[in-house]
C-alpha positions as CSV (number, residue, x, y, z in Angstrom):
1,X,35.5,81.4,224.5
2,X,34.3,80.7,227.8
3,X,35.8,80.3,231.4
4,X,35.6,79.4,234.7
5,X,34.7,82.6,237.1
6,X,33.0,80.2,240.4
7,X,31.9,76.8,240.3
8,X,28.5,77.1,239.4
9,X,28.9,80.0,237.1
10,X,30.4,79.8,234.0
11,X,31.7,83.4,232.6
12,X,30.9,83.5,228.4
13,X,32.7,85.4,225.6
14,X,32.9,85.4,221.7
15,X,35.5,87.1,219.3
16,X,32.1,85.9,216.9
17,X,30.2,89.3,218.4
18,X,31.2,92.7,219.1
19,X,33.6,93.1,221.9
20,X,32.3,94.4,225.4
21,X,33.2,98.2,225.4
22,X,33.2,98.3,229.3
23,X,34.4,95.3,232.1
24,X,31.9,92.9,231.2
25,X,31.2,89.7,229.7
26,X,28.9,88.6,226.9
27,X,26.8,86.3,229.3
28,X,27.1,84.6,232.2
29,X,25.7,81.3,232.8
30,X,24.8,80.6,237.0
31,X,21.8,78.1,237.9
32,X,20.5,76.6,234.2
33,X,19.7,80.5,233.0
34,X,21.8,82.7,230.7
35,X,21.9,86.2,231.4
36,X,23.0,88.1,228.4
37,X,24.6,91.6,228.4
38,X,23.3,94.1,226.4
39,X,23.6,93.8,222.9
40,X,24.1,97.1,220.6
41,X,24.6,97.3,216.7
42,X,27.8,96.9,216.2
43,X,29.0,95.0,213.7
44,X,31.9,92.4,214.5
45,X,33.7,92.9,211.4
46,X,33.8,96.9,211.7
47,X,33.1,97.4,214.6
48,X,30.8,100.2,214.0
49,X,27.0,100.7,214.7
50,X,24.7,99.9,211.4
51,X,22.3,102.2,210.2
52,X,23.5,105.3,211.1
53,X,24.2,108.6,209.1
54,X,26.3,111.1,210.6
55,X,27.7,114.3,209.8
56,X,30.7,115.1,208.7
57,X,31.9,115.7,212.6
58,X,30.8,112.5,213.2
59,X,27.4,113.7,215.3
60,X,24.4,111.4,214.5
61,X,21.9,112.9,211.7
62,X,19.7,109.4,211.5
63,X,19.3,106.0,212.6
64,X,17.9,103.2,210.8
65,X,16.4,101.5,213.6
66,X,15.0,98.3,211.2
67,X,19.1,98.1,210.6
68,X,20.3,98.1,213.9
69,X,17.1,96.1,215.5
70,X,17.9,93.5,212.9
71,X,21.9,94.2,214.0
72,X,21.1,93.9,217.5
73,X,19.3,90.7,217.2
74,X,22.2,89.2,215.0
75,X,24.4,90.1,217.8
76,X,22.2,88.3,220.8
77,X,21.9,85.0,218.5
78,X,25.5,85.0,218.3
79,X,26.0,84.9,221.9
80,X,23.5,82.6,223.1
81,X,25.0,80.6,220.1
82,X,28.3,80.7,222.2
83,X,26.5,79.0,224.9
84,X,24.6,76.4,223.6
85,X,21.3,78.6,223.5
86,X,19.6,80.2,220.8
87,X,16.3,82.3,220.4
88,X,13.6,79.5,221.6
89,X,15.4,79.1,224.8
90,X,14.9,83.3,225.4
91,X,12.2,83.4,228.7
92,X,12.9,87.4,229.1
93,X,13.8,90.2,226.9
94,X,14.4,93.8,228.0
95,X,15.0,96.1,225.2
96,X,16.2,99.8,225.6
97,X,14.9,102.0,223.1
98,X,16.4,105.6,222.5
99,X,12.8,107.0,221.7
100,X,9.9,105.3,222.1
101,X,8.9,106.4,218.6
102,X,10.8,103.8,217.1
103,X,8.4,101.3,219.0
104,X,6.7,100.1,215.4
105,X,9.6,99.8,213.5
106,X,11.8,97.8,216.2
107,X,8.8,95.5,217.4
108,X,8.0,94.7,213.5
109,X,11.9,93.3,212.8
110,X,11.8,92.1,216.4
111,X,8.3,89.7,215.3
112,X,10.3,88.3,212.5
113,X,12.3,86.7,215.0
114,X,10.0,85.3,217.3
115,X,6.5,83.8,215.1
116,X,6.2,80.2,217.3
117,X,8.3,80.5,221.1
118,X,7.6,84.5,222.5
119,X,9.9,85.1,225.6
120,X,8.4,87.5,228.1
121,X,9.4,91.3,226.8
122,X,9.8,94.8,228.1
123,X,10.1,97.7,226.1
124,X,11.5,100.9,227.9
125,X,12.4,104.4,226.1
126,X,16.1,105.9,228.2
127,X,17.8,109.4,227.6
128,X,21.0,107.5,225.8
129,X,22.5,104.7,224.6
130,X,26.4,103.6,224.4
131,X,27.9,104.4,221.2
132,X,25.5,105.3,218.2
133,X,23.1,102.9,219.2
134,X,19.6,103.5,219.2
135,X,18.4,100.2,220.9
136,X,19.6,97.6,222.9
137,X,18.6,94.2,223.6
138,X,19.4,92.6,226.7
139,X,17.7,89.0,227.8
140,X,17.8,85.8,229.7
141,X,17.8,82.3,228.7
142,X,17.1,78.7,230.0
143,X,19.7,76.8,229.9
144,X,19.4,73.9,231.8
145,X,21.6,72.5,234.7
146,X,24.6,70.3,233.9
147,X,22.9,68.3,231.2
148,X,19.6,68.6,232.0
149,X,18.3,70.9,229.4
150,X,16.3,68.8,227.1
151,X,17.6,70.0,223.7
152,X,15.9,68.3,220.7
153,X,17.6,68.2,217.1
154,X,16.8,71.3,215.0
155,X,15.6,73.1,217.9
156,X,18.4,75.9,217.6
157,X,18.3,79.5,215.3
C-alpha cells in the first residue's frame, strides 16, 4: 500500500513486511530516491524476531545473527519490492549492529546478497536495538523520477 503524503513524496507501506512498531512508514519515496526505514528481524507471519533463544522470562540468552541478517535482508527486499525497487537499485546501506563482533558473520550473509551491484555501506556497533534485534538494516535507493528510471527486464531481486 502506498499513499499520497505531498506532491512529490510518495509515503510507502506493506502488510507483505513487518509492521512499523513506532509512527513511521516503511519508505518514503521524494526526488527519484527511496529512503527505507530500518529493517529488524521480524518475521511477517509471527511477528517475532528470528534467531533468538531466550529464557524462560523471556530475556535474550542468544542471537543467531546469520538468521536475523538473512531476516533483515528478506525484510528490506520486500519493501523496496513495494516500490518498484529491489537490491541493484540500493546506492547506500547503513547497518546497525548490536556488537561489533558479529561483524564476520553479518557481512558474510550480507555478501551473498550483493556479488555484481555493491551499494555504498556503513557498519556501526549501538548500545541497543528495538525488540530482540541484533542488527538493523536501513538504506536508500534510486528510484528514478516519474518514469525516468531506466528499469531493464530481469533487472529486479
Amino acid at each position: 500500500m502506498s499513499g499520497p503524503a505531498r506532491p512529490g513524496i510518495r509515503v510507502v507501506r506493506t502488510t507483505k513486511a513487518p509492521p512499523a512498531i513506532g509512527a513511521y512508514a516503511h519508505a518514503v519515496a521524494a526526488g527519484g530516491f527511496l529512503f527505507v526505514s530500518g529493517q529488524g528481524a521480524r518475521d511477517v507471519a509471527t511477528g517475532r524476531e528470528v534467531g533468538v533463544e531466550c529464557d524462560a522470562d523471556g530475556r535474550v540468552l542468544r542471537y543467531d545473527v546469520a538468521a536475523q541478517t538473512a531476516q533483515v535482508l528478506e525484510n528490506l527486499r520486500t519493501v523496496l519490492a513495494e516500490a518498484g525497487a529491489g537490491f541493484s537499485d540500493l546506492v547506500d546501506v547503513t547497518v546497525f549492529l548490536r556488537r561489533m563482533e558479529d561483524f564476520p558473520t553479518y557481512n558474510e550473509v550480507y555478501a551473498r546478497h550483493f556479488t555484481e551491484h555493491t551499494p555504498a555501506r556503513t557498519t556501526v556497533a549501538v548500545a541497543g536495538l528495538p525488540g530482540r534485534n541484533a542488527i538493523e538494516i536501513k538504506a536508500t535507493a534510486w528510484i528514478g523520477t516519474d518514469g525516468d528510471a531506466a528499469r531493464r527486464d530481469g533487472e529486479r531481486e
